[in-house]
C-alpha positions in Angstrom: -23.9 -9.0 -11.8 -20.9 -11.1 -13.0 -17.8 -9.4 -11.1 -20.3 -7.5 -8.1 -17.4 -6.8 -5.7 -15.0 -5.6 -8.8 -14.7 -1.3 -9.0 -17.3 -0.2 -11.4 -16.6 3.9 -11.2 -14.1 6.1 -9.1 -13.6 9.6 -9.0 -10.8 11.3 -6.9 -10.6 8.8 -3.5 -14.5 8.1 -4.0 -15.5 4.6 -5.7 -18.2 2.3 -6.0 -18.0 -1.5 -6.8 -20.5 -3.0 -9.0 -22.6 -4.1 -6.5 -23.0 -0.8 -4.4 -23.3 1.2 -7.7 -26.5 -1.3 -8.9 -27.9 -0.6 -5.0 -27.8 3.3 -5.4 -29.6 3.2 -8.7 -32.5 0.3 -7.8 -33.0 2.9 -5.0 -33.5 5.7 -7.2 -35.0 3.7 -9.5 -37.6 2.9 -7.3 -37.9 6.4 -5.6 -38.5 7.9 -9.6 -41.3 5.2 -9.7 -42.8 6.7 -7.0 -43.4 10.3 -8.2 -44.8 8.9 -11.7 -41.8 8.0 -13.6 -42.8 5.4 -16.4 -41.7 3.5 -19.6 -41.3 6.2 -22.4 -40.9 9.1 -20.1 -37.8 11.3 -20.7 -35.5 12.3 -17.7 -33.5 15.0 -17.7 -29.6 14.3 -16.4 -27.8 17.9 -15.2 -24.2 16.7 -14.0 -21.1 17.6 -14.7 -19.2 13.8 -15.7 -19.3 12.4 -12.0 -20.3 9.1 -10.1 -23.6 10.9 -9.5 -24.6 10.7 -13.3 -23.6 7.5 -13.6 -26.1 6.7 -10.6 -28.4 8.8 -12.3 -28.5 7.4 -16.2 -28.5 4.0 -14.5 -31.8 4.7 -12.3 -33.1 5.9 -15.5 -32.8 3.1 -17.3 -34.0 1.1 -14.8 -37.6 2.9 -14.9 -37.8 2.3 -19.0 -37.5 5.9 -19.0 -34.9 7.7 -21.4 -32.7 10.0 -20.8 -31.4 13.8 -21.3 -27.8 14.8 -20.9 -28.3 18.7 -20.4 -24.7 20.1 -19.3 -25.3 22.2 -16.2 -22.5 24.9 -17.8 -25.2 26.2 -20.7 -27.1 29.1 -20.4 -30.4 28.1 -18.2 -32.2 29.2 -21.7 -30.8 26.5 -23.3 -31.5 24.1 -20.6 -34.5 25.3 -20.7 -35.3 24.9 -24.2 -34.4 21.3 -24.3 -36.7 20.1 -21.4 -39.4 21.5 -23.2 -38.9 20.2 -26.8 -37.9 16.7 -25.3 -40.9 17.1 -22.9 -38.8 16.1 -19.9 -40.6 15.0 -17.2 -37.9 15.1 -14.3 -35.4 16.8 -14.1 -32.1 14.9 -11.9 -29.3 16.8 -10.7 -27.1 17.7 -7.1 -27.2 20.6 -4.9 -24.5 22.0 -6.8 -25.6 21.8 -9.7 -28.8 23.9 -9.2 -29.7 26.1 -11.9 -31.2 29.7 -11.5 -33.9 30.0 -13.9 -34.3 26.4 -14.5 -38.2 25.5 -15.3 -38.8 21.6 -15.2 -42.4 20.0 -14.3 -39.9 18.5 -10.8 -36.2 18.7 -10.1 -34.5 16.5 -7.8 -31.9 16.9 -6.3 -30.1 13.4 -5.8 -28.0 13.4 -3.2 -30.6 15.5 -0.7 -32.9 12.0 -1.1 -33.2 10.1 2.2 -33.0 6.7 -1.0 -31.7 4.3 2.2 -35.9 4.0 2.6 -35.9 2.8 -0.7 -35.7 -1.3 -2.4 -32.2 -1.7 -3.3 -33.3 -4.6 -5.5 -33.7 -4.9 -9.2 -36.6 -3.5 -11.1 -39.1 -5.7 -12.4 -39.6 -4.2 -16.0 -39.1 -5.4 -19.7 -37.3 -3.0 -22.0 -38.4 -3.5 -25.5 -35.3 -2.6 -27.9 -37.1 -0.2 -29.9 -37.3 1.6 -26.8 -35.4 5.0 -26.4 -32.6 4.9 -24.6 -31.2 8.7 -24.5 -32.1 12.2 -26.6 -29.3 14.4 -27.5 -29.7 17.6 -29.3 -27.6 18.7 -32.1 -27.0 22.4 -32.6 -28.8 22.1 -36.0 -28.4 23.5 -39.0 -30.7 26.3 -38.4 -28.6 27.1 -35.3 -32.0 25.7 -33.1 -30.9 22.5 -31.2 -32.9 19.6 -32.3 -33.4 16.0 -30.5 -31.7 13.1 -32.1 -33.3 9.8 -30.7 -31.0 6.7 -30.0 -32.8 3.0 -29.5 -31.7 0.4 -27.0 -31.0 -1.9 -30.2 -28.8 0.8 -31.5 -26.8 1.5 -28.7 -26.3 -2.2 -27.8 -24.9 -2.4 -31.4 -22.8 0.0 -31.3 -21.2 -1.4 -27.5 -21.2 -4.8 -28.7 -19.0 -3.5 -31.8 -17.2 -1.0 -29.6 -16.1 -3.5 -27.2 -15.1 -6.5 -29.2 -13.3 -4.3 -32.3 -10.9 -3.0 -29.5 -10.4 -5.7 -27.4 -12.1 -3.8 -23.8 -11.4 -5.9 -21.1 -11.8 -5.9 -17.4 -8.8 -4.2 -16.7 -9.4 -1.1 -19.0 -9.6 1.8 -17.2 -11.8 4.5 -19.1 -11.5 8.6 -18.3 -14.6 10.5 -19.4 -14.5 13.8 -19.1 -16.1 15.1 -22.5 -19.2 17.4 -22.2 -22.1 14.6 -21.3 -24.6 16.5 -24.2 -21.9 15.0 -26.9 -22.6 11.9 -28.3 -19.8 10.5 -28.1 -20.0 10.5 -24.6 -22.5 8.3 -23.9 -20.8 5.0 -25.2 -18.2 5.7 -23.0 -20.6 5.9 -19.7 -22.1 3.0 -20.8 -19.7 0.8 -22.2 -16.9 0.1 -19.1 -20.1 -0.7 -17.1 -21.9 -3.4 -19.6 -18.6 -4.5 -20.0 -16.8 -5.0 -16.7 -14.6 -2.6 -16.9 -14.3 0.7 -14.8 -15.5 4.1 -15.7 -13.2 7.2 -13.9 -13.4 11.1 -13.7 -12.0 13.8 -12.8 -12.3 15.4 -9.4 -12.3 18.7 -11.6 -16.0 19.4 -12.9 -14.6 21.8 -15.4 -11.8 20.8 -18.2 -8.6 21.4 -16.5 -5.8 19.3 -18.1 -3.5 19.4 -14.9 -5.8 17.9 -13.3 -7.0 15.4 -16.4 -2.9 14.5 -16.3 -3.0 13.7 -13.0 -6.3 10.9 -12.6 -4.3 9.6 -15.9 -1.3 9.4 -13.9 -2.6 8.1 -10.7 -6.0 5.4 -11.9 -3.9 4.0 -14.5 -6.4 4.9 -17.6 -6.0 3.0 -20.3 -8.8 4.3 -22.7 -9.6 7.6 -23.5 -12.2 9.1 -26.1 -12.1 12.8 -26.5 -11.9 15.5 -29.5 -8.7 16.0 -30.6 -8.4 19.9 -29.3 -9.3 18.3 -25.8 -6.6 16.3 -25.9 -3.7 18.3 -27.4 -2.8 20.3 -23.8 -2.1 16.7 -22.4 0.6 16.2 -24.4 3.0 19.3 -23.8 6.7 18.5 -23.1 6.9 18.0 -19.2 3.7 16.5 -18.8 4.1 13.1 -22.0 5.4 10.9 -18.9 1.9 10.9 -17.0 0.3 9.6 -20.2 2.3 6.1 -20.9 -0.8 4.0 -19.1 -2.7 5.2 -22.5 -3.4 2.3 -24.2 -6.6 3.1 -26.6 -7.1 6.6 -28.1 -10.3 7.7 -30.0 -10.9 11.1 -31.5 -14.0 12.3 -33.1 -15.3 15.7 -34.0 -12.5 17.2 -36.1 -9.3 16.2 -38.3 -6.0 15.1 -36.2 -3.3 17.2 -36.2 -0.4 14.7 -35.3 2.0 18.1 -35.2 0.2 18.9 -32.1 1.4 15.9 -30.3 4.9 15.5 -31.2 6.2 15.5 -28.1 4.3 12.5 -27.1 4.6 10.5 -30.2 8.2 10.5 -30.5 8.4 10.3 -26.5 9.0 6.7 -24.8 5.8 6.9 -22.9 3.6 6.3 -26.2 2.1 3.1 -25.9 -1.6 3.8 -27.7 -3.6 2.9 -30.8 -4.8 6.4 -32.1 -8.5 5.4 -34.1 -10.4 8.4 -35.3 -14.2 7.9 -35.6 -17.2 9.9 -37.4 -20.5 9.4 -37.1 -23.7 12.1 -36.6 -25.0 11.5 -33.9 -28.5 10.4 -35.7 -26.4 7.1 -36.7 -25.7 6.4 -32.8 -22.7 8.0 -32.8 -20.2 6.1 -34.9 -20.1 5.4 -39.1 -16.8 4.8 -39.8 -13.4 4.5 -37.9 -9.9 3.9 -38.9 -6.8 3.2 -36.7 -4.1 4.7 -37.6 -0.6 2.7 -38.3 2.3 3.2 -36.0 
């Protein structure tokens, strides 16, 4: 780890530094190993955006395994159909995000593990590139949801390009709180914590833009990636003010209607690069982007 004692994620008055987060997932790294986990295996991630994911997608990794971002708010039919198209052999999730109806081969529920009796030391195990790294599924065109299949390679690409293009540093200061099942969600999990940077949420687990306004307000977030509906309720008149530590703003998902944030545009608290992205989520996300011009 290059900064170890530096914040890697915070949510509400709950944080982790580099170092404690890499502990918590070598330990449940190790404790996945030890029900069967292995290279190749697909794990199933049901979190609302919290610290626990993160814990979660990194333990993952750490097995060789990929993973599945199932949003605990869909219909446990859904969920259900997922785990068995991807074949999902675990399925990781908390207490309160249990799911009534919910088949999986094992669930665990993460922060019920006694994982102090596990190594808190790095895994042992090559990652080839061609390797998956997550499975998201699309609605499809047929209405079915199918699995779209993202590489390690890819995804580094895509960071590597993300990171350098806009200048992510170790003072950025990302938000997520976009559905974890949408694409572009997963460069934003990953990509403060390859980088150095820190990776917030929202002590809301349900979209709730007072409470969006206010971690913006009080963390100081600088980057923020989002669809463009998502973001329009931050930007009513009395509320502009809590957004001026915006520095980076990416849509995706549907066209921009500037209209719809007037008052923030013409306010002095805008301080942001607006870029709006496309890209199915079979080309890892992102195909084109362009920034728009003050």
């Amino acid at each position: 780890l290059a900064h170890p004692q530096h914040t890697a994620v915070v949510q509400g008055k709950e944080r982790l530094s580099f170092a404690e987060l890499n502990d918590k997932a070598n330990r449940l790294a190790a404790y996945l190993l030890s029900i069967g986990v292995a290279q190749g295996d697909f794990i199933g991630l049901c979190f609302p955006p919290s610290i626990e994911l993160s814990i979660a997608l990194l333990a993952t990794l750490k097995t060789g395994a990929a993973y599945v971002p199932l949003d605990p708010s869909y219909p446990a039919e859904r969920i259900n159909y997922m785990i068995n198209n991807a074949g999902v052999k675990v399925l990781l999730g908390t207490h309160r995000t249990r799911i009534t109806g919910v088949e999986a081969e094992r669930r665990v529920e993460i922060d019920t593990l006694a994982l102090e009796t596990f190594s808190p030391h790095n895994l042992a195990i090559t990652i080839d590139a061609k390797q998956a790294l997550y499975a998201i599924f699309t609605s499809g065109s047929t209405g079915a949801p199918k699995a779209a299949t993202v590489s390690h390679a890819n995804e580094n690409n895509l960071l590597q390009w993300y990171a350098s293009e806009f200048d992510l540093n170790l003072n950025d200061k990302f938000l997520v709180f976009s559905a974890i099942g949408f694409d572009l969600t997963q460069k934003n999990l990953l990509a403060p914590l390859c980088m150095g940077a820190q990776l917030h949420f929202s002590v809301a687990e349900h979209y709730d833009p007072q409470a969006l306004l206010n971690t913006i307000e009080q963390d100081g977030i600088t980057w923020i990636n989002c669809a463009p509906s998502a973001f329009y309720p931050l930007t009513e008149a009395h509320s502009v003010a809590k957004l001026r530590s915006v520095k980076k703003l990416f849509f995706g998902g549907e066209p921009i209607r500037l209209d719809l944030m007037h008052n923030w545009l013409h306010s002095p608290y805008f301080h942001a690069q607006i870029t709006n992205m496309y890209g199915p989520t079979e080309c890892t996300d992102i195909a084109t982007s362009f920034t728009l011009d003050d």
